[in-house]
C-alpha positions as CSV (number, residue, x, y, z in Angstrom):
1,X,0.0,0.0,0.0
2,X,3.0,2.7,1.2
3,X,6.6,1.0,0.4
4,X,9.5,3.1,1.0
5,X,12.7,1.2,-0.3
6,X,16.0,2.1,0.9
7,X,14.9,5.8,0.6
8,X,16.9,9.0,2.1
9,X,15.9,12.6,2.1
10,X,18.4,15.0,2.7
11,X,17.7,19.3,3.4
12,X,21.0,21.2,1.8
13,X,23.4,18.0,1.5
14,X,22.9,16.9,5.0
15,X,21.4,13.5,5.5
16,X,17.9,13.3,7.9
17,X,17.5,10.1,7.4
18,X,19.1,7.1,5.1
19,X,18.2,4.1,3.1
20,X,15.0,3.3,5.0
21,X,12.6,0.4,4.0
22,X,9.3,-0.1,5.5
23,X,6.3,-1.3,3.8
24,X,2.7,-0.8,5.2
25,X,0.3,-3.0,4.5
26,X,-3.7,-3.0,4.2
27,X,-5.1,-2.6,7.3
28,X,-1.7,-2.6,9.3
29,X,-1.4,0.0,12.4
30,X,1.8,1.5,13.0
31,X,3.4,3.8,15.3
32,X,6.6,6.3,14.5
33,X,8.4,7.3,17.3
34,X,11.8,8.7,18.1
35,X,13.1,11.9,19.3
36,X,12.6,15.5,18.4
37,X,14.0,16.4,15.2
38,X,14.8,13.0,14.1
39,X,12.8,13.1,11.1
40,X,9.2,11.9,11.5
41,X,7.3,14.5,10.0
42,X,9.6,14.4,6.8
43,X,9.1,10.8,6.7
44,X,5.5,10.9,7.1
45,X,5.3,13.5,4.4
46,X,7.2,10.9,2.1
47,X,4.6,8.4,2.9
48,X,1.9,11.0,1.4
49,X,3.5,12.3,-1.7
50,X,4.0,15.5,0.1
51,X,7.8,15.5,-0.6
52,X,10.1,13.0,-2.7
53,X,12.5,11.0,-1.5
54,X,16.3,12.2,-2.7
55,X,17.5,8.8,-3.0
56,X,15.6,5.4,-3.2
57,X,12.1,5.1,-4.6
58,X,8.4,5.6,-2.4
59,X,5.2,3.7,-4.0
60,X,2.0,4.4,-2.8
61,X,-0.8,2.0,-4.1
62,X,2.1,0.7,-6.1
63,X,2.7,4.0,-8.0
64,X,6.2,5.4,-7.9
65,X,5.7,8.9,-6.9
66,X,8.8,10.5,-8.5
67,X,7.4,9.4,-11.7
68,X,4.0,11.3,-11.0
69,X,3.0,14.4,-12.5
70,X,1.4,17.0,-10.0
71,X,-2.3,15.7,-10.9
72,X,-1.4,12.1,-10.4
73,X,-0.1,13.1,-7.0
74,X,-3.3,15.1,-5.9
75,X,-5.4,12.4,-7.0
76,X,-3.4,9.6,-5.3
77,X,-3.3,11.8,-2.5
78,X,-7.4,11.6,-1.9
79,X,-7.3,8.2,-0.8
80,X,-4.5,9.4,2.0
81,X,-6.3,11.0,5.0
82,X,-3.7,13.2,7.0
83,X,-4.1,15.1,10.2
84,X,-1.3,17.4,10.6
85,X,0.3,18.4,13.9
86,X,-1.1,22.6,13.7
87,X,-4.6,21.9,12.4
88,X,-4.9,24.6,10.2
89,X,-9.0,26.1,9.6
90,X,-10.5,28.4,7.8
91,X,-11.9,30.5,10.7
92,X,-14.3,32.1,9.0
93,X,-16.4,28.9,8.1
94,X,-18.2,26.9,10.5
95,X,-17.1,23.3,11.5
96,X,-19.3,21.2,9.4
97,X,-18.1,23.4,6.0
98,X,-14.1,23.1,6.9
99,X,-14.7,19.3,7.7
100,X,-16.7,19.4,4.4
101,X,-13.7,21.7,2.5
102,X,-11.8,18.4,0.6
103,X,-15.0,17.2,-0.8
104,X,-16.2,20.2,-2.9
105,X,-12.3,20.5,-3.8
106,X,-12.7,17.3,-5.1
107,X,-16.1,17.8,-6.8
108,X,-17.6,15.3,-4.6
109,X,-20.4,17.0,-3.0
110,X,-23.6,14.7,-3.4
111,X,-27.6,14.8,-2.2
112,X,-26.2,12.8,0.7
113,X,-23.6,14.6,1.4
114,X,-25.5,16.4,4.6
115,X,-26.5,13.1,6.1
116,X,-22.6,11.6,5.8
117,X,-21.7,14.7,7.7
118,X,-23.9,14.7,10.0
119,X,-22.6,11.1,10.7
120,X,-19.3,12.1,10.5
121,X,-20.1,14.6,13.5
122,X,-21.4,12.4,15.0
123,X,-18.6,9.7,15.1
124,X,-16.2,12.3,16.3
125,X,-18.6,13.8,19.2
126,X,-18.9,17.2,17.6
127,X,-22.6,17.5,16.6
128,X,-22.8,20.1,18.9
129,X,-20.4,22.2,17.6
130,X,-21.5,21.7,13.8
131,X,-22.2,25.9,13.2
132,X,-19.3,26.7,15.6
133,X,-16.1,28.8,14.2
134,X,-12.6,27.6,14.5
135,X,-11.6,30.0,17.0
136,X,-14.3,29.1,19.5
137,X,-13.0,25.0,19.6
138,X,-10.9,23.7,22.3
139,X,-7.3,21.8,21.7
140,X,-9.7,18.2,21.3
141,X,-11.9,20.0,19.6
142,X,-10.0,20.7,17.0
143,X,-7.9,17.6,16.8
144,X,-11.7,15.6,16.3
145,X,-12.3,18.1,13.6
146,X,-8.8,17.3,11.8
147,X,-9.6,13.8,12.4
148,X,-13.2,14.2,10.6
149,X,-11.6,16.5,7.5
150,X,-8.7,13.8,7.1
151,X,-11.3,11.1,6.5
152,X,-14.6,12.9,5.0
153,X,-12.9,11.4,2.0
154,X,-12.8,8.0,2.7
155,X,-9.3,7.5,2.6
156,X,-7.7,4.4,2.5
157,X,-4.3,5.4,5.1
158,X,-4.9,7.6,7.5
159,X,-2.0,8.9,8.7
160,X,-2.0,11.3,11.8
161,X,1.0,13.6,12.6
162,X,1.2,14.1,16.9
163,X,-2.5,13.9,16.7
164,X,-2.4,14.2,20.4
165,X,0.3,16.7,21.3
166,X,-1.4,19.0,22.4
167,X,-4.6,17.5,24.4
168,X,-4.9,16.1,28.2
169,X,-4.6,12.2,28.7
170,X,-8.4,11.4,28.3
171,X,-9.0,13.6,25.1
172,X,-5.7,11.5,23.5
173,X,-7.8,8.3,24.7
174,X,-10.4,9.7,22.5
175,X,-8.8,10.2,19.6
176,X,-6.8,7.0,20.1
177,X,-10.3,5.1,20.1
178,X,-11.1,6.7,16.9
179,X,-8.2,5.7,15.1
180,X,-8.5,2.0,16.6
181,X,-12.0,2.2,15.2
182,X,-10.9,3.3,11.8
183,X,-8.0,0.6,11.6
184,X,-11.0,-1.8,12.2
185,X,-13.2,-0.8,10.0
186,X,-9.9,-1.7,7.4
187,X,-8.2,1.0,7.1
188,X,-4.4,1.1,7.3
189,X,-3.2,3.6,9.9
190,X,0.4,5.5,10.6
191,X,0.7,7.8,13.6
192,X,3.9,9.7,14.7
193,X,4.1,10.2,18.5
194,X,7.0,10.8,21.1
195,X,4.4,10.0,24.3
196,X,5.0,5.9,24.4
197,X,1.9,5.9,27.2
198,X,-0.3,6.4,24.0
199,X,1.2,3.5,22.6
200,X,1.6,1.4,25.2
201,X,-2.1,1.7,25.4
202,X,-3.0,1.2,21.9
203,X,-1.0,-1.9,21.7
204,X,-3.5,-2.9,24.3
205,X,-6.7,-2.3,21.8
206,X,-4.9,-3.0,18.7
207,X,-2.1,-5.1,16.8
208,X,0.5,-2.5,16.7
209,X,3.9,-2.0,15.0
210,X,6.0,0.2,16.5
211,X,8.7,2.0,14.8
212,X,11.3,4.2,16.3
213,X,13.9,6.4,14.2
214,X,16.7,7.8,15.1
215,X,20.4,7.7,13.8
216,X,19.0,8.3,10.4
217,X,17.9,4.8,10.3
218,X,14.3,3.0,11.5
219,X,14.5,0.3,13.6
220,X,11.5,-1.9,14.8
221,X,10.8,-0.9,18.3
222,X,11.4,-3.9,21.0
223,X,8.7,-5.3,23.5
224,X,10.2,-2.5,26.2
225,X,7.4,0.1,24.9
């Protein structure tokens, strides 16, 4: 489904990270872990199509995405949901239309349309804030919303950048369940996280693979998480 093989990115010369393979498979769950600065967001950003690998090759539903023109790229990327670490909103629209946003980009908006996202709200426990603006959310709040966006598409990787960060324990249990839920309803899931507690739970919920990077390399995480 995502197949990074041997693949290195480098920013002015200098190497972030070097001949990494990792292959994630339909319905797989993983975790990316490892220190600040080490290179997660980059490497999730490879996984999307967001940024090309400098050396070694990246296929995503077993297209090589150097070979892609922009088009191919933004089409691929529809059936990649990503929540990003700063949800960013347009404040001026309520909830429902940013959570709505990627299907009229898309040309996807439909007579049911209304009814998914009024599912959709409710799924992520924000039904009551459909008509609210941006500004007026909470830190969960948000995250739930970024959750909602990242899959009002149907994707089929969902792939969540510190999705957590910035919420209290039992709000991260929330958003943990919801991405336990989506990895069992099939879809294949990749989060990047430095808080091992979050793991350590899900790996209580869910059949996790936990990666760690650092040294420029990715290593498969031992049993001490």
């Amino acid at each position: 489904m995502i197949e990074l093989d041997r693949a290195a990115y480098s920013y002015g010369g200098d190497a972030l990270f070097a001949d990494i393979s990792l292959n994630l498979t339909p319905g797989s769950f993983h975790f990316l872990t490892g220190p600040s600065g080490a290179g997660k967001t980059t490497l999730l950003k490879l996984c999307y199509g967001a940024l090309q690998p400098t050396e070694g090759q990246v296929r995503v539903f077993e297209e090589d995405i150097s070979a892609l023109g922009r088009d191919d790229v933004a089409l691929l990327r529809r059936r990649v949901g990503v929540v990003h670490q700063d949800c960013d909103f347009l404040d001026h629209l309520s909830v429902a239309d940013n959570i709505a946003l990627p299907l009229g980009v898309a040309g996807k908006v439909s007579s049911g349309t209304q009814d998914d996202l009024t599912e959709l709200l409710a799924w992520v426990g924000l039904t009551h804030r459909r008509d609210a603006h941006p500004p007026e959310l909470s830190g969960g709040e948000r995250q739930r919303a970024a959750l909602a966006r990242a899959v009002i598409m149907s994707p089929d990787v969902v792939i969540a950048d510190e999705p957590t960060g910035n919420v209290d324990w039992e709000m991260s249990q929330r958003l943990l369940k919801l991405l336990v839920e989506l990895n069992r309803m099939g879809k294949t899931v990749l989060i990047a996280t430095h808080d091992l507690s979050l793991i350590r739970a899900a790996k209580a919920q869910v059949q996790a693979r936990v990666l760690r990077i650092a040294n420029r390399g990715v290593q498969l995480a031992g049993a001490d998480l």
